[in-house]
BATIGU-46348 format. One record per residue (C-alpha): y, x, z; residue in one letter; residue number from 0. Coordinates in Angstrom, 3 decimals, m for minus. Layout:
+----------+----------+----------+---------+-----+
:       yy :       xx :       zz : residuo : num :
+----------+----------+----------+---------+-----+
:        Y :        X :        Z :       A : NUM :
...
+----------+----------+----------+---------+-----+
END
This chain:
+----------+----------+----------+---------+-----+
:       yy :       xx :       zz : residuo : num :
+----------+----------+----------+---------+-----+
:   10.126 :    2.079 :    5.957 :       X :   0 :
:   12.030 :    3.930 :    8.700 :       X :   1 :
:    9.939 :    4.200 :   11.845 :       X :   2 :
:   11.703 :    4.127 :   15.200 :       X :   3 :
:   12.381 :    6.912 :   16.955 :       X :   4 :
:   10.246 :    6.184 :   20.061 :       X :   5 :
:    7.499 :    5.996 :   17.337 :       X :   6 :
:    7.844 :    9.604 :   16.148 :       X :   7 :
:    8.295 :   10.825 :   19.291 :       X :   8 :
:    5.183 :    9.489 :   20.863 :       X :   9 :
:    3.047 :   10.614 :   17.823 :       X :  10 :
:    3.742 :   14.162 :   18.486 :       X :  11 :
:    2.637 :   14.025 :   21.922 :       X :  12 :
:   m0.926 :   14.941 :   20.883 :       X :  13 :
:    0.151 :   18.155 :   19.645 :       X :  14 :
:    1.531 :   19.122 :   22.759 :       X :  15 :
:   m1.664 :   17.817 :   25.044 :       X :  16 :
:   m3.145 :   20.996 :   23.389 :       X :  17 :
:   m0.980 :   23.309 :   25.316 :       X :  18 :
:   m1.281 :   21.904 :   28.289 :       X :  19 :
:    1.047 :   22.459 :   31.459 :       X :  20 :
:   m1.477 :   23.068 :   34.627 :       X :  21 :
:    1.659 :   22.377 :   37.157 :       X :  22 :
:    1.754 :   19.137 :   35.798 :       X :  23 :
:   m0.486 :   15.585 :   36.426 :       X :  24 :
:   m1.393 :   14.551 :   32.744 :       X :  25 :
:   m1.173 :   10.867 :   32.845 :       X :  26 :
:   m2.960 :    9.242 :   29.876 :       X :  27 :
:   m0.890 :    5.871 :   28.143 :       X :  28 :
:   m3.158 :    3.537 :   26.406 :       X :  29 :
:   m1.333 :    0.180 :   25.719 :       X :  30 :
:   m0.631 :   m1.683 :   22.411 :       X :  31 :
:    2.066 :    0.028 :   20.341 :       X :  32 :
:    4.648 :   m3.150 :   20.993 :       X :  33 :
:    5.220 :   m2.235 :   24.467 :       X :  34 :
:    5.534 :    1.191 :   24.557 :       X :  35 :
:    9.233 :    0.249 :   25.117 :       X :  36 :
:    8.102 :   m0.689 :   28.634 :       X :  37 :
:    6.720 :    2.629 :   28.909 :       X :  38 :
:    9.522 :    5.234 :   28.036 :       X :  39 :
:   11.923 :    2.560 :   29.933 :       X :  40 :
:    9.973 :    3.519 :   32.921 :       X :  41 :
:    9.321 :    7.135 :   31.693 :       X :  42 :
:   13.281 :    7.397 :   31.789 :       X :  43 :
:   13.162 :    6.964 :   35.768 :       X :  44 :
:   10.621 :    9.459 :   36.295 :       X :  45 :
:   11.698 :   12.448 :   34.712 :       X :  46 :
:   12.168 :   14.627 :   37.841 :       X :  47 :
:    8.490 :   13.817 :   38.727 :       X :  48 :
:    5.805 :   16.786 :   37.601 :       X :  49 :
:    3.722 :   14.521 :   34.893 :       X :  50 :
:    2.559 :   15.045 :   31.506 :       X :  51 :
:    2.227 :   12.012 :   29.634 :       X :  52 :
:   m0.112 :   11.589 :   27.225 :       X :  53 :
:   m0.241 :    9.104 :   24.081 :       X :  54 :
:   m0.680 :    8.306 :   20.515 :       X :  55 :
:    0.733 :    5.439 :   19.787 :       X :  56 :
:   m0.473 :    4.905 :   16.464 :       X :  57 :
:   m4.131 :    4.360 :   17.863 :       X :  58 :
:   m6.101 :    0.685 :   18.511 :       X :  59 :
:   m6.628 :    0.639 :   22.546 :       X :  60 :
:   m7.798 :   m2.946 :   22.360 :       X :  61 :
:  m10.550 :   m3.408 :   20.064 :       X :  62 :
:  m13.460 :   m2.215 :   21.553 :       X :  63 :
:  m14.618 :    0.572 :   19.402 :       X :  64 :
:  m11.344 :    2.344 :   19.068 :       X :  65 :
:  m10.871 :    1.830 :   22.543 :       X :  66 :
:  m13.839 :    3.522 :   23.207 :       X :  67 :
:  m12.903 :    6.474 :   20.948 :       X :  68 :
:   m9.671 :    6.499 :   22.545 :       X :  69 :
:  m10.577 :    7.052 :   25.909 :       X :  70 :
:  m12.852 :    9.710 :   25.156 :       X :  71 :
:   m9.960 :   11.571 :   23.284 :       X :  72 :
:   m8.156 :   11.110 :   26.727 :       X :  73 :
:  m10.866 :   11.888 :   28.812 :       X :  74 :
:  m10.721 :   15.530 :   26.874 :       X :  75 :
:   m7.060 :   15.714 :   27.529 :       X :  76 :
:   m8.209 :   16.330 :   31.379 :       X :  77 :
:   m6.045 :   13.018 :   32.378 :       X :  78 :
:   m6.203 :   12.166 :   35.960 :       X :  79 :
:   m5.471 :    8.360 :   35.041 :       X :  80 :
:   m4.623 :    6.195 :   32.278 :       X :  81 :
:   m2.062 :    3.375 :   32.404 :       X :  82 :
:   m4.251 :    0.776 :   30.240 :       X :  83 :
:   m5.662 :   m0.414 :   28.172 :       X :  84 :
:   m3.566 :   m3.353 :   27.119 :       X :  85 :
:   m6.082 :   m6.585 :   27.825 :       X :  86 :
:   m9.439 :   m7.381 :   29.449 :       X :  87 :
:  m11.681 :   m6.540 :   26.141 :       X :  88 :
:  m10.423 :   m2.683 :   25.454 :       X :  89 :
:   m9.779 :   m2.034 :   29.395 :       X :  90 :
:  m13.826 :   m2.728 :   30.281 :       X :  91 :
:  m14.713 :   m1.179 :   27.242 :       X :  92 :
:  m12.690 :    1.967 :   28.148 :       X :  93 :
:  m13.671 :    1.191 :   31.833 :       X :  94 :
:  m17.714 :    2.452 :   31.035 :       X :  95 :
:  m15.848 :    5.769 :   29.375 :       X :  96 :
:  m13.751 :    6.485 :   32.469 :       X :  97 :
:  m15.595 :    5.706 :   35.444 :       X :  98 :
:  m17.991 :    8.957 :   35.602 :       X :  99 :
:  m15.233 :   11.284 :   34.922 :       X : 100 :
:  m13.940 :    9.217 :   37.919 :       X : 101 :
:  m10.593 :    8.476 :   36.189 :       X : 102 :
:   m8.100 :    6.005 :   37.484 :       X : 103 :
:   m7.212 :    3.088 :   35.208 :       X : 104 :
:   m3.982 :    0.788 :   36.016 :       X : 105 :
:   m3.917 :   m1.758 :   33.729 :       X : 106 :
:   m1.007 :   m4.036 :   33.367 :       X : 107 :
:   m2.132 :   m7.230 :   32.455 :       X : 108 :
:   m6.237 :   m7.590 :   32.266 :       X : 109 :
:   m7.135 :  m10.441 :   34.098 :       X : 110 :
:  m11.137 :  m10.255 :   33.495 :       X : 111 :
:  m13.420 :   m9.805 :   36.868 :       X : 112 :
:  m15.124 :   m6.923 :   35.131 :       X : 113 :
:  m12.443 :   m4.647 :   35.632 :       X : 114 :
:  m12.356 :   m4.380 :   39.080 :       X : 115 :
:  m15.496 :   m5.654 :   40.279 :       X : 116 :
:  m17.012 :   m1.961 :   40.581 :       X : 117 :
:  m14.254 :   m1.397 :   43.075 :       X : 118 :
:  m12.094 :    1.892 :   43.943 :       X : 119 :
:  m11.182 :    3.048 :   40.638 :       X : 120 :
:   m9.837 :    0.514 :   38.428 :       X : 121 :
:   m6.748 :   m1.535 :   39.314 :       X : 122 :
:   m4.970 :   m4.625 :   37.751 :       X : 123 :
:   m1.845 :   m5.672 :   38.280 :       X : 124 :
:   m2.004 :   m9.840 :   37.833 :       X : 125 :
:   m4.538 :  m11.772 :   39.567 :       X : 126 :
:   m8.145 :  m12.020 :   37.922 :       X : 127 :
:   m9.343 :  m15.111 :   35.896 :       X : 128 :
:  m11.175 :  m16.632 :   38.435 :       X : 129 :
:   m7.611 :  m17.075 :   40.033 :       X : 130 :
:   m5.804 :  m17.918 :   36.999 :       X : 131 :
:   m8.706 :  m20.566 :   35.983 :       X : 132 :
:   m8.750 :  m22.280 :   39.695 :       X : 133 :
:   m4.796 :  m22.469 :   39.077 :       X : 134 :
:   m5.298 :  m24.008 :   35.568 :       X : 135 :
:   m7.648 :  m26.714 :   36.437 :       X : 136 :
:   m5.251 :  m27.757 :   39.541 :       X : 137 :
:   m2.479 :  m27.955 :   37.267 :       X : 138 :
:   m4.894 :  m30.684 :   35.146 :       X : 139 :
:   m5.816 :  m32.431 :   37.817 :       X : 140 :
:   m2.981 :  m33.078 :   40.024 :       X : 141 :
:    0.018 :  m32.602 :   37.059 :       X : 142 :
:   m2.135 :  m34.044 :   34.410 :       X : 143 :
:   m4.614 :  m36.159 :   35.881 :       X : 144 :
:   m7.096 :  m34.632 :   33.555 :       X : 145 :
:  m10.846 :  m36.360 :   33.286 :       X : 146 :
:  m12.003 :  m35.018 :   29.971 :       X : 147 :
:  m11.529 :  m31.300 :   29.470 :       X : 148 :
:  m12.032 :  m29.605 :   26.310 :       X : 149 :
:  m12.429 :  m25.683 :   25.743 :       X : 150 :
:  m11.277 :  m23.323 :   23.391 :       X : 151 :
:  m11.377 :  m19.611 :   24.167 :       X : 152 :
:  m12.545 :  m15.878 :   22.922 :       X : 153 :
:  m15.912 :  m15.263 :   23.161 :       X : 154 :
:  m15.100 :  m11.505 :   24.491 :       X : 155 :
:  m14.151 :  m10.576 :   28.263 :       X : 156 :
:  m10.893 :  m12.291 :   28.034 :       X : 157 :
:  m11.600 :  m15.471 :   26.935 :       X : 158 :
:  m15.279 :  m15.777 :   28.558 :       X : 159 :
:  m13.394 :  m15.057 :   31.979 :       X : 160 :
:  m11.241 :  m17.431 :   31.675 :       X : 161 :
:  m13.563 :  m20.133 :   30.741 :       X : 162 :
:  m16.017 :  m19.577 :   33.336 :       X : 163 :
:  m12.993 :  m19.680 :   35.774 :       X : 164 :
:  m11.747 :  m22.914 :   34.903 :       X : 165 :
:  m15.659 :  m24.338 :   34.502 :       X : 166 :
:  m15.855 :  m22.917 :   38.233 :       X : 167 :
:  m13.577 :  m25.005 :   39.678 :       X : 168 :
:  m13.541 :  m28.051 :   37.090 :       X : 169 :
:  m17.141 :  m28.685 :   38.772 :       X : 170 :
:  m15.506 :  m28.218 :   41.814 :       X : 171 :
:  m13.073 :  m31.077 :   41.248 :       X : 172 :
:  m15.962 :  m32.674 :   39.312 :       X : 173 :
:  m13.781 :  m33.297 :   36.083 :       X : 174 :
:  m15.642 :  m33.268 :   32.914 :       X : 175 :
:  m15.999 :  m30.486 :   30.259 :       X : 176 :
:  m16.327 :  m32.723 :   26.969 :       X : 177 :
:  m17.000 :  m29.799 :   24.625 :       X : 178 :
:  m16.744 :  m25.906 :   24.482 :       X : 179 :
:  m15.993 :  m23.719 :   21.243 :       X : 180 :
:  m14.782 :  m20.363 :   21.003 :       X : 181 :
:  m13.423 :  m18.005 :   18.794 :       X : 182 :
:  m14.632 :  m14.825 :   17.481 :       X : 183 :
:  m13.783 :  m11.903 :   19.777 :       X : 184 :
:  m10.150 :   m9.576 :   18.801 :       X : 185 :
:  m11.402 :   m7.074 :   16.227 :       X : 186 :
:  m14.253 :   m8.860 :   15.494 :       X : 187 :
:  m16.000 :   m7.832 :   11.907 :       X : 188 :
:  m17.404 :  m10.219 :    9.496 :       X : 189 :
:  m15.734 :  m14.117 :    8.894 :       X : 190 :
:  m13.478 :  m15.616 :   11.441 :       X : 191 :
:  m13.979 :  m19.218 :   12.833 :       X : 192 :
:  m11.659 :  m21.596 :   11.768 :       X : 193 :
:   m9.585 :  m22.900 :   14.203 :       X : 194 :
:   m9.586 :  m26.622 :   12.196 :       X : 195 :
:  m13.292 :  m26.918 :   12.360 :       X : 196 :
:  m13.646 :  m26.101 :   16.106 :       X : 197 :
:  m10.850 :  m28.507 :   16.561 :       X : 198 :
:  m12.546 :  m30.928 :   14.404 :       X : 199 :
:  m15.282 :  m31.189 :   16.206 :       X : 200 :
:  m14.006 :  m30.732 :   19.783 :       X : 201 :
:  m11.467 :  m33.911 :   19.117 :       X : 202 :
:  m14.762 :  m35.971 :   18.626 :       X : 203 :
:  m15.949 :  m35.732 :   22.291 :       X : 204 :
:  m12.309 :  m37.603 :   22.739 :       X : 205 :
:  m10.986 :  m35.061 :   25.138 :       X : 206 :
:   m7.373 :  m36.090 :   27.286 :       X : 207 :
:   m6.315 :  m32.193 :   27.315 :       X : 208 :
:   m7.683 :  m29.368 :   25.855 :       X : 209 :
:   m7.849 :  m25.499 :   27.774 :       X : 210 :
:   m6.960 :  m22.247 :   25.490 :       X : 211 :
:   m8.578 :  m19.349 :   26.838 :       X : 212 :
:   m6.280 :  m17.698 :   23.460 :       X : 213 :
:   m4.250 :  m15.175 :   22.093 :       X : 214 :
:   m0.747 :  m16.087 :   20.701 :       X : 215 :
:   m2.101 :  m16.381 :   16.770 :       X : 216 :
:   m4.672 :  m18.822 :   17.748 :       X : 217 :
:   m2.600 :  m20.759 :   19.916 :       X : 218 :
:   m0.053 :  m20.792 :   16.898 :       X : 219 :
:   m3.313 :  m21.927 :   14.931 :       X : 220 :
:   m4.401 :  m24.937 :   17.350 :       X : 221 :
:   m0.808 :  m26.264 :   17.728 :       X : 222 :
:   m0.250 :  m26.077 :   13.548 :       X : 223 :
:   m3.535 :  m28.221 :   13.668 :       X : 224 :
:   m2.465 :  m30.376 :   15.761 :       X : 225 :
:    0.747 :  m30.786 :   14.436 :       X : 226 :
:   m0.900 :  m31.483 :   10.927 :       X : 227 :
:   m3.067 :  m34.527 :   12.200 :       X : 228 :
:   m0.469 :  m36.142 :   14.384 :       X : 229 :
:   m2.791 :  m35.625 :   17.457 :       X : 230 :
:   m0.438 :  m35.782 :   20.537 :       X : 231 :
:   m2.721 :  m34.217 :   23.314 :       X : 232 :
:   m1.781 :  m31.360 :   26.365 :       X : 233 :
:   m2.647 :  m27.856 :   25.629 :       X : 234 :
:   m2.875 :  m26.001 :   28.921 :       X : 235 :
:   m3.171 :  m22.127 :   27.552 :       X : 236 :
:   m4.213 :  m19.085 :   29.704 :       X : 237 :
:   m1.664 :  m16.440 :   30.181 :       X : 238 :
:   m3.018 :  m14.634 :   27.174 :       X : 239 :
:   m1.080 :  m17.235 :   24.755 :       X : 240 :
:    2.403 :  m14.790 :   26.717 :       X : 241 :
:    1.745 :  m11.980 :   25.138 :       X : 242 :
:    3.831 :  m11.853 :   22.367 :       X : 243 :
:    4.785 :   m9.549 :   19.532 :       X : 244 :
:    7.538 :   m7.230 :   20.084 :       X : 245 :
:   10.126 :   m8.503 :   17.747 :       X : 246 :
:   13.116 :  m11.940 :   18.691 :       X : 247 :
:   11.797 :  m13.723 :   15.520 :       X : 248 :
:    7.762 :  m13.855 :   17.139 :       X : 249 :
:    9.053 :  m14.734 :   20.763 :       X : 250 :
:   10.679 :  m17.817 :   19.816 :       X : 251 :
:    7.743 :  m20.707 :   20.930 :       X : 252 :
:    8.934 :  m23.525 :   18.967 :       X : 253 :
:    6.077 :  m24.097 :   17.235 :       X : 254 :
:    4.219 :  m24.554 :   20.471 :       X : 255 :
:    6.894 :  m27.505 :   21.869 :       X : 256 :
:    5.060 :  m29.082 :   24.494 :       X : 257 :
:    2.227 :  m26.635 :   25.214 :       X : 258 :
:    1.725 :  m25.486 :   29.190 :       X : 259 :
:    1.564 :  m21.992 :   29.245 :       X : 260 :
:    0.573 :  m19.945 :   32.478 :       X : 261 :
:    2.369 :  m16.950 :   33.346 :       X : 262 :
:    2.722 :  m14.279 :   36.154 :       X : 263 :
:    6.289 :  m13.355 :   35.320 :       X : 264 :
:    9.565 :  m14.708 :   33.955 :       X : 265 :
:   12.886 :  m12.998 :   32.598 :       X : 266 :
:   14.461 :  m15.284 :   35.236 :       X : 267 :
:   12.562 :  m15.407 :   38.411 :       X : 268 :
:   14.747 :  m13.794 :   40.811 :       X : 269 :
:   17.152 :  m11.303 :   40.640 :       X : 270 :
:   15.140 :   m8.119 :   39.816 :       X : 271 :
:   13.562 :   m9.790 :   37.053 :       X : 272 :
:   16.679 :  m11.288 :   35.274 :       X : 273 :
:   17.674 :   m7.187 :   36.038 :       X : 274 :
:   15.428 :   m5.700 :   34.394 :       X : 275 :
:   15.348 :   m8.103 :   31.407 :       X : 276 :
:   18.988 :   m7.598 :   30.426 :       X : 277 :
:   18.519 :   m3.974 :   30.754 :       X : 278 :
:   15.254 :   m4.120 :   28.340 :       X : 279 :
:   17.094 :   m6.844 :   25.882 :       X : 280 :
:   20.546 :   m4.411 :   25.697 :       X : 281 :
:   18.541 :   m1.380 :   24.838 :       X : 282 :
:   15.189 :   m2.917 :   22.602 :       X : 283 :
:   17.205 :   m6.164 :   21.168 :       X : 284 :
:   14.242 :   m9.298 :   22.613 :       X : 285 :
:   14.213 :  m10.622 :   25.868 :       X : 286 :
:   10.559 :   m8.925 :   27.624 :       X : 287 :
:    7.349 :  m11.157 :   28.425 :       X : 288 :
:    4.966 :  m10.304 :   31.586 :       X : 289 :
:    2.832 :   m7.695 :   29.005 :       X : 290 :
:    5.981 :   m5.671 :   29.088 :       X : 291 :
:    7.270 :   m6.078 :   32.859 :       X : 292 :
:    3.693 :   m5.339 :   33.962 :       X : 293 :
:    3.892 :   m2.347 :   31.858 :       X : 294 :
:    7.169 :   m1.537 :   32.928 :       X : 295 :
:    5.103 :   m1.622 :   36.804 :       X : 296 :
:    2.088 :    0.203 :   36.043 :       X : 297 :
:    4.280 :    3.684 :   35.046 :       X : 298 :
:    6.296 :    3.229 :   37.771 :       X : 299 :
:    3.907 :    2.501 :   40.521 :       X : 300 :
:    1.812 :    5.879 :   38.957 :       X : 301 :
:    5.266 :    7.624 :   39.473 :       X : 302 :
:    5.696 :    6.137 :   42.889 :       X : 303 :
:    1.872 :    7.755 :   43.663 :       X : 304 :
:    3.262 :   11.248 :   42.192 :       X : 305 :
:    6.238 :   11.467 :   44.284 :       X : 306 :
:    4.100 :   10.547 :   47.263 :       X : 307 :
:    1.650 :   13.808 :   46.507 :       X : 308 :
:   m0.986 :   12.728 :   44.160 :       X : 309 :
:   m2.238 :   14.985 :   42.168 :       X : 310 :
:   m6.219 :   13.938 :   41.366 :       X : 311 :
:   m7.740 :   11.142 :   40.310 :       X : 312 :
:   m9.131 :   10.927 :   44.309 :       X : 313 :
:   m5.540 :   11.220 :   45.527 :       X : 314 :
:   m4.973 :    8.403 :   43.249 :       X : 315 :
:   m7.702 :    6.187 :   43.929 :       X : 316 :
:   m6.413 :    6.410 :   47.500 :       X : 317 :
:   m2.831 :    6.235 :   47.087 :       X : 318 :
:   m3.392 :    3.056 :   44.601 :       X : 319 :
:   m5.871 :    1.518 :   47.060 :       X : 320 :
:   m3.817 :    1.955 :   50.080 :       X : 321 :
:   m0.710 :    0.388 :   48.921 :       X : 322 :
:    0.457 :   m2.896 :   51.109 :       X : 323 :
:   m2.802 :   m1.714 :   53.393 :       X : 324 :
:   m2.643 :    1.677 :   55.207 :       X : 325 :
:    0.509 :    2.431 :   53.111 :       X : 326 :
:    3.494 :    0.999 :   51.549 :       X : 327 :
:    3.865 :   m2.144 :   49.696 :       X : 328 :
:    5.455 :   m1.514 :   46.259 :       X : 329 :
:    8.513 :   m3.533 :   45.224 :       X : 330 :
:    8.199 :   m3.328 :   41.062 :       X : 331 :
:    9.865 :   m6.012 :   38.585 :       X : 332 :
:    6.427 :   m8.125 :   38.876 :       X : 333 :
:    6.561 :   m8.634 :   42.534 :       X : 334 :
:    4.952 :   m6.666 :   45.835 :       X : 335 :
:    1.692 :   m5.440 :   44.950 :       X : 336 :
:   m0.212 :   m5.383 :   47.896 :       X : 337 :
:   m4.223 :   m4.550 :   46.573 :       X : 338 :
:   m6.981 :   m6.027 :   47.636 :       X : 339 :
:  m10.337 :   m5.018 :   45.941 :       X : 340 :
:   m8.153 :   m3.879 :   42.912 :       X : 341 :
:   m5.822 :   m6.848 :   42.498 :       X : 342 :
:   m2.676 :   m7.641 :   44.056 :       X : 343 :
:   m2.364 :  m10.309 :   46.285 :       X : 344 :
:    1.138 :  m11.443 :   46.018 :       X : 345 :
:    1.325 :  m12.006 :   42.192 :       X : 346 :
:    1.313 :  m15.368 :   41.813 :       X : 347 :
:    0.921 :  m17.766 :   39.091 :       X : 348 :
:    3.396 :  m19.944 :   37.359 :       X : 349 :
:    3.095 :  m23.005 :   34.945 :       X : 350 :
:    5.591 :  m23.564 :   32.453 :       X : 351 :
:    6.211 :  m25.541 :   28.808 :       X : 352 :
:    7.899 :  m24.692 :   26.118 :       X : 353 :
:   10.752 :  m26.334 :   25.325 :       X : 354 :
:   13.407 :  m26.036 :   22.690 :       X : 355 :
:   11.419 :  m22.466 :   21.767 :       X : 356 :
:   11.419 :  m20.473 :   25.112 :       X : 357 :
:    9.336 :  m21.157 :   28.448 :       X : 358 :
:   10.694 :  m23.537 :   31.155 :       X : 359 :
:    8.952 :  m23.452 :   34.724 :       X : 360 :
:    6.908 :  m26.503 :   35.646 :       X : 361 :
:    5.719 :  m25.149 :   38.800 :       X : 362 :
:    5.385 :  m21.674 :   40.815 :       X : 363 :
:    3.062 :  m22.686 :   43.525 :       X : 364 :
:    0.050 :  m21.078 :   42.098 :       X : 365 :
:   m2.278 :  m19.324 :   44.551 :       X : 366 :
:   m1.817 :  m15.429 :   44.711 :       X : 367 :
+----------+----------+----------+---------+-----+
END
């Protein structure tokens, strides 16, 4: 099979990190192969700018081990920062390789506390689960009127963040958890859990909505079960069930009809963002989701940081950490990040269902 050409191209980039260019930043990419679209759509605008990008994109940067081995390879490429990785699990993995070679990460859509609890040198771009699970649980209660919460999620950073978010402020509101499963962690070795058994048994404590902490093949997995038994209950997912694979036939949702879905980004939120997904759909064929718009963010806000002087991983832990505070706000696709303690402030969250196989918006009042 024909491989793009975006494909090749990136592959051979490792061969020229060993002849490296010392008037150059070397930026180091480490995001799942699907949305390296995002990146050279980005790359595109920056081309007068003095960096050196850095990438294979035929390597795992999720899973934990080959993120680790990953950012070590990167970390010997002499990178100043890394744009990555692509979730919560590979970017605190990669985080521990990083940090005392005082490396910069920027990572586009890792929601999980970890990241940038340390402080100064790791930076996310959508608000942190604690956030997204206070926004989740409001949405059951006030939306929903939700008494008896089940939940699902992955027992790795991702899916343990988001659980101990929503638990957070479900004892807040003093709404019940009725039962809590989870699935094995992304790469995991050795036998899966199966999604029909934990639903089996969660369905017993007679739940009125259930919470996926998920990825999009187990939320696939829950609504095919729930499909098969008749069971007509809300499914409130995290915004992990938006990542999607990078191809039109995986983006359309219909198999989730009905399911609440939370989200930091839409194709049509305002004008920049309908912008910016016609100009990804023309050139790439699929309509973007918030993994590749955050992406799309990350390069450019690096490039923005370049143009503005920095050179070092100090000038960019400054440059990152001043921006909406001492410096300027950025204006990206996402929104106006303004960082505080790593995260923006202004990102907000948004409900939405999916109807007729795409997203609708329920509600954009989420806190930011």
């Amino acid at each position: 099979m024909r491989r793009p050409a975006w494909v090749l191209l990136i592959a051979l980039l490792p061969a020229a990190a060993c002849r490296p260019d010392r008037s150059k930043v070397r930026i180091g990419i480490a995001v799942e192969p699907g949305w390296y679209p995002a990146v050279r759509l980005a790359q595109a605008e920056l081309q007068d700018l003095p960096i050196e990008w850095i990438a294979d994109s035929t390597r795992n940067v999720q899973v934990a081990a080959s993120a680790l081995d990953y950012a070590e390879w990167l970390v010997a490429q002499r990178v100043a920062l890394v744009v990555g990785h692509s979730g919560s699990r590979g970017s605190v993995a990669a985080s521990t390789v990083y940090a005392p070679h005082g490396i910069v990460q920027v990572a586009p859509v890792a929601t999980t506390r970890k990241l940038t609890s340390s402080g100064g040198r790791a930076f996310g771009l959508v608000p942190d689960d604690s956030v997204e699970g206070a926004y989740i649980v409001a949405f059951l209660d006030s939306a929903l009127h939700a008494r008896r919460v089940a939940i699902l999620y992955h027992q790795d950073e991702f899916g343990i963040g988001i659980r101990d978010g929503v638990v957070g402020e479900l004892n807040r509101r003093q709404i019940a958890v009725v039962d809590e499963r989870y699935f094995t962690p992304e790469g995991a070795t050795g036998p899966s859990v199966d999604v029909s058994v934990l639903l089996a048994a969660a369905m017993r404590s007679a739940p009125d909505v259930i919470v996926l902490g998920a990825r999009i093949a187990e939320t696939r997995d829950v609504a095919a079960y729930l499909r098969k038994h008749s069971l007509k209950i809300p499914v409130v997912c995290s915004d992990g069930s938006y990542v999607l694979p990078p191809d039109l036939k995986n983006r359309n949702l219909s198999d989730l009809e009905g399911f609440y879905i939370v989200r930091f980004w839409s194709p049509g939120r305002d004008s920049t963002a309908t912008e910016f997904a016609e100009k990804f759909r023309r050139r790439f064929g699929y309509v973007p989701d918030q993994s590749e718009a955050f992406t799309y963010d990350a390069v450019k806000l690096v490039g923005a940081a370049v143009r503005a002087g920095a050179r070092s991983p100090a000038d960019f832990s400054r440059a990152l950490g001043a921006t909406g505070l001492t410096g300027s706000s950025y204006v990206g696709v996402g929104g106006t990040y303004r960082f505080i303690n790593g995260r923006p402030r202004e990102i907000r969250a948004e409900m939405a269902v999916v109807r007729g196989g795409a997203l609708h918006s329920v509600s954009g009042t989420g806190p930011s």
